[in-house]
Each structure stands twice: as structure tokens, then as C-alpha cells.
N, C-alpha and C positions, 0 to 999 in steps of 0.2 A: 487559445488560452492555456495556462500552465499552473499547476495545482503543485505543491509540495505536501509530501505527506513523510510524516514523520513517528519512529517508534521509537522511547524510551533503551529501547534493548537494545539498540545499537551503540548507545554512549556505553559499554560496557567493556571489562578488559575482556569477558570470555560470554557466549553463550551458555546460556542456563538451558536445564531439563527444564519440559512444563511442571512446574508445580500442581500441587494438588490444589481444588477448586477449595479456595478460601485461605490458604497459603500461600507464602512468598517464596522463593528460592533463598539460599543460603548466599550470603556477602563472599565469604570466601571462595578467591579465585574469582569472584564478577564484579569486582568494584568497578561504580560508575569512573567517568574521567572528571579530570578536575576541570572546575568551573573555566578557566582561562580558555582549556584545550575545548570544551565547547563549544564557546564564543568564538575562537578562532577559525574553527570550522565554519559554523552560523554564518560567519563574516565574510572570511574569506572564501570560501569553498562553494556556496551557497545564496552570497550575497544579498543576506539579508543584514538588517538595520535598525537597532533599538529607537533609532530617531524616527524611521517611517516603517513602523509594523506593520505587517499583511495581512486582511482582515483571515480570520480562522475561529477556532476551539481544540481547545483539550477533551481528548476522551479517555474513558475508563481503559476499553478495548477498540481493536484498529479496526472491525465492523464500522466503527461510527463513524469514521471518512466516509462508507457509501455512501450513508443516512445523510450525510453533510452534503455529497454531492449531489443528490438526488431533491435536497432542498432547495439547494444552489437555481438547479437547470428549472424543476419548476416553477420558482419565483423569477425566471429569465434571467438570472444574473452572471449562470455557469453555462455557456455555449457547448455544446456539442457537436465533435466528438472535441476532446481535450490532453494535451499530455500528461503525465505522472511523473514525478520523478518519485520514489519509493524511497526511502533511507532508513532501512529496516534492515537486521539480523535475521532477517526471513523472506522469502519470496512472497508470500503468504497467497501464491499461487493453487492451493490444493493437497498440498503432502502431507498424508494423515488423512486421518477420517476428519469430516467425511467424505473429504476428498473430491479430484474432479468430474467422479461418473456420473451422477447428478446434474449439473451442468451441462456437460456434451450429451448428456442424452434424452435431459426434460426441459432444457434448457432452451439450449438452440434451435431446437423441431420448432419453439412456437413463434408466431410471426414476431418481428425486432420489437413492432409497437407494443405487445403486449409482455415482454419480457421479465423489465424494472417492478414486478411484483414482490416486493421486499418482506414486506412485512406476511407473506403466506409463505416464501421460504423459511425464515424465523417460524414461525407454526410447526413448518415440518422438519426443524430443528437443520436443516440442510445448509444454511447460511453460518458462520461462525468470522474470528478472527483469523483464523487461517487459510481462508478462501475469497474472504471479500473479493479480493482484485480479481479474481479467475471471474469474479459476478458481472465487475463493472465492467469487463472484456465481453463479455459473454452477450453485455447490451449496449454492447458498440457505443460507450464512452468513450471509448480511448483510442487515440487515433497515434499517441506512440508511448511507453514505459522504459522508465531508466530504473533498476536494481542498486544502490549505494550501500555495498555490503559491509558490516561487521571484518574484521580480519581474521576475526576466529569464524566464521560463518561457517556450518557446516553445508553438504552438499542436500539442497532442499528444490530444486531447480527443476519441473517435470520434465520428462522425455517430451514432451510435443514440444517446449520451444526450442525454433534451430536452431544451428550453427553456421559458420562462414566454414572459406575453408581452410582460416588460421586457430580452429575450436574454438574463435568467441563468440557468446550467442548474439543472435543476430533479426531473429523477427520471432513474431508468435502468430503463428494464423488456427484457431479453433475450429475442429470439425471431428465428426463421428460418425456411424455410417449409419446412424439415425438422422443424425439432420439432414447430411446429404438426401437423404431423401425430399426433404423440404427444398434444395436451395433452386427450384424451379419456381416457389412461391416468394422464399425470401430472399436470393441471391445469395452468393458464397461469400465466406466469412470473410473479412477486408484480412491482410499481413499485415499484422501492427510492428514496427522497428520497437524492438527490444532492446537495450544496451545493460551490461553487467560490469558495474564497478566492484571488483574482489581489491583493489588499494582506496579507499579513498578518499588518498592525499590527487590521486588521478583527476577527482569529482572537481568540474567549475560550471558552476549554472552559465547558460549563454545568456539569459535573461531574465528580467524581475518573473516573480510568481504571481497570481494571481491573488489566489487563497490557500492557506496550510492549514493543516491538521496536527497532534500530537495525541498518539496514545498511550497510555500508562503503562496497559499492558501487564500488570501486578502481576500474573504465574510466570510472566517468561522477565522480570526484573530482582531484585532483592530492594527490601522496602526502603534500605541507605538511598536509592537512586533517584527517589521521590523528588530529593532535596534538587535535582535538576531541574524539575517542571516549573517554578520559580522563573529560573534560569533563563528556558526556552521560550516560556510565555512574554517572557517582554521582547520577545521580536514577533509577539503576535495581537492585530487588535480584536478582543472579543468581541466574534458576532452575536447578539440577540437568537434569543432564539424562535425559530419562525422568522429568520429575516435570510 
């Protein structure tokens, strides 16, 4: 199965600083794209379809893809493990606090089944929108991640995912020399294929998606960009929620 997940911040001409919590970033220099050049992407690039929308939701912040997936797999409807394709101005891999040490080192030590405890990393404030994906990696959802960057995207990409040996990244395999200690009990971390679109006019999905996600993402947008979610939302069908 194949999940699209989508940020706001990427339809923009530039990457914004985070904003401060309850502020937007400034319009200038980050206007969103125009409505057409959206669609075109959606369409073409991505092949999705205002006539057959993918069931999903919009969220505030791009954490709420976990929450989404984690609803998904226990209602049986999202199989595990699942691809990513990411189309985000961010890896939102870990860079920044609070970063991946958390993770690889309270993370991975505990057996795979018990991992997915979401809602006590949230408690211990460890969880965020900048890390999500380094989580659902972390509990072996994902079995491969594609990057579809921004063109302004700055360099946000950790040092543990590799490279080939034409410098494009190429896998991410999680480990730290705390779990290693474990991986007698849980076994070593699978190499999940990574792939990094920095053009992407390069991006064509090989196949329909499953279920999408859309985050707003308000610190790292300007409020002009809003006027997209409209936009987006009609290649997506709202799931219930609890379903």
C-alpha cells in the first residue's frame, strides 16, 4: 500500500523561517503557486483526480499523518509496512529539536510491538511536526520513503540517511549503539529505500495512492497559502473520523 502525504509549504515560491507559535510567516518572497500550477502537479505528477478523490484529511500540523496512520492500521484498513511518498519543503526527518536522539535511543531499544505509543511521546513533548516520519520509521511502518522537495528546500536531510555512489540518497536504515544492544531480541533495523526529488518536475507516482494526508502547517506557510487547501482538498475524499 502507498500513502501520499502532503505539506502546504511545499506549493510555495521560497521556504519560510518557523514562525513564531501563533504567527504566520510573511507573504513576501513565499507566495503560494497559482491554482493551475497546483492542479498540474496533483495531476500530472502525482496522478491524482478531482473525479476519483483518495480517501484522507487535512491537518492543522504534519504530526497528524502519524495519528492518521496509526488509525488507518488499527481499524485494519492501512497494512503494514507501507510506502511514503513525502512532498514536503522538509524532511521532517529530525533536524532541530528535538531532534533524532530520542528516537534512536528510547526508541528503538523497546521491542517493535511496543513502540507505536504516540500519544506518551506527545506527553513527553518528544513527538512534533518535524519528526513525525523519523517515528513511523522508527516503528517499522514504512517499508520505502520518497522526499518530493520544494526547489528552494534548504539542506535538512540527517547524516544517517545514505548515499549511492552518484551522492543520491539511497536507503535509511536506523540504529544507535543503544539498540544495537537490543537487536538480539528485536532484530536489526530493515534498510528502507529512500529516494530525494530536489526537481520535482522529475516526480511521477508509478501508482494510485492509497490514502493522503494535507497539512497546513501555519508557522512554516503565510496565511495567503490557505486559499490552496480548497484547492487540494478536492482530490481528497474526507474520512470520518474514527474510521
Amino acid at each position: 500500500m502507498r500513502v501520499l502525504d502532503l505539506d502546504l509549504d511545499f506549493f510555495l515560491a521560497d521556504c519560510c523561517e518557523l514562525a513564531a507559535p501563533g504567527e504566520r510567516p510573511p507573504l513576501s518572497g513565499h507566495e503560494p503557486w497559482e491554482e493551475a500550477r497546483v492542479r498540474r502537479f496533483l495531476e500530472d505528477n502525482c496522478g491524482l483526480s478531482r473525479e476519483s478523490p483518495v480517501p484522507g484529511r487535512v491537518y492543522a500540523t504534519h504530526d497528524g499523518s502519524l495519528r492518521l496512520w496509526h488509525e488507518l492500521i488499527e481499524a485494519g484498513r492501512l497494512t503494514v509496512p507501507f510506502g511514503v511518498t513525502h512532498i514536503d519543503a522538509h524532511s521532517d526527518l529530525g533536524i532541530g529539536y528535538p531532534g533524532p536522539g530520542f528516537v534512536l535511543n528510547s526508541v528503538l531499544p523497546l521491542a517493535p510491538e511496543k513502540r507505536a505509543d504516540i500519544d506518551r511521546y506527545y506527553r513527553m513533548k518528544q513527538l512534533d511536526e518535524a519528526n513525525y516520519l523519523l517515528f513511523a520509521l522508527a516503528f517499522r511502518w514504512i517499508d520505502s520513503l520518497e522526499n518530493v522537495r520544494n526547489p528552494r528546500s534548504r539542506p535538512d536531510i540527517p547524516a544517517f540517511a545514505a548515499k549511492d555512489e552518484h551522492g543520491s540518497y539511497s536507503s535509511i536504515r536506523l540504529s544507535s549503539f543503544t539498540s544495537a544492544l537490543f537487536e538480539g531480541r528485536n532484530g536489526r533495523e530493515s534498510e528502507i529505500p529512500f529516494r530525494v526529488f530536489d526537481d520535482y518536475g522529475s516526480y511521477c507516482a508509478p501508482g494510485k495512492f492509497d490514502f493522503i494526508s494535507l497539512a497546513i502547517s501555519p508557522r512554516y506557510a503565510p496565511k495567503e497559502a490557505d486559499a490552496l487547501v480548497s484547492v487540494i482538498a478536492e482530490y481528497i475524499a474526507p474520512l470520518p473520523e474514527g474510521n
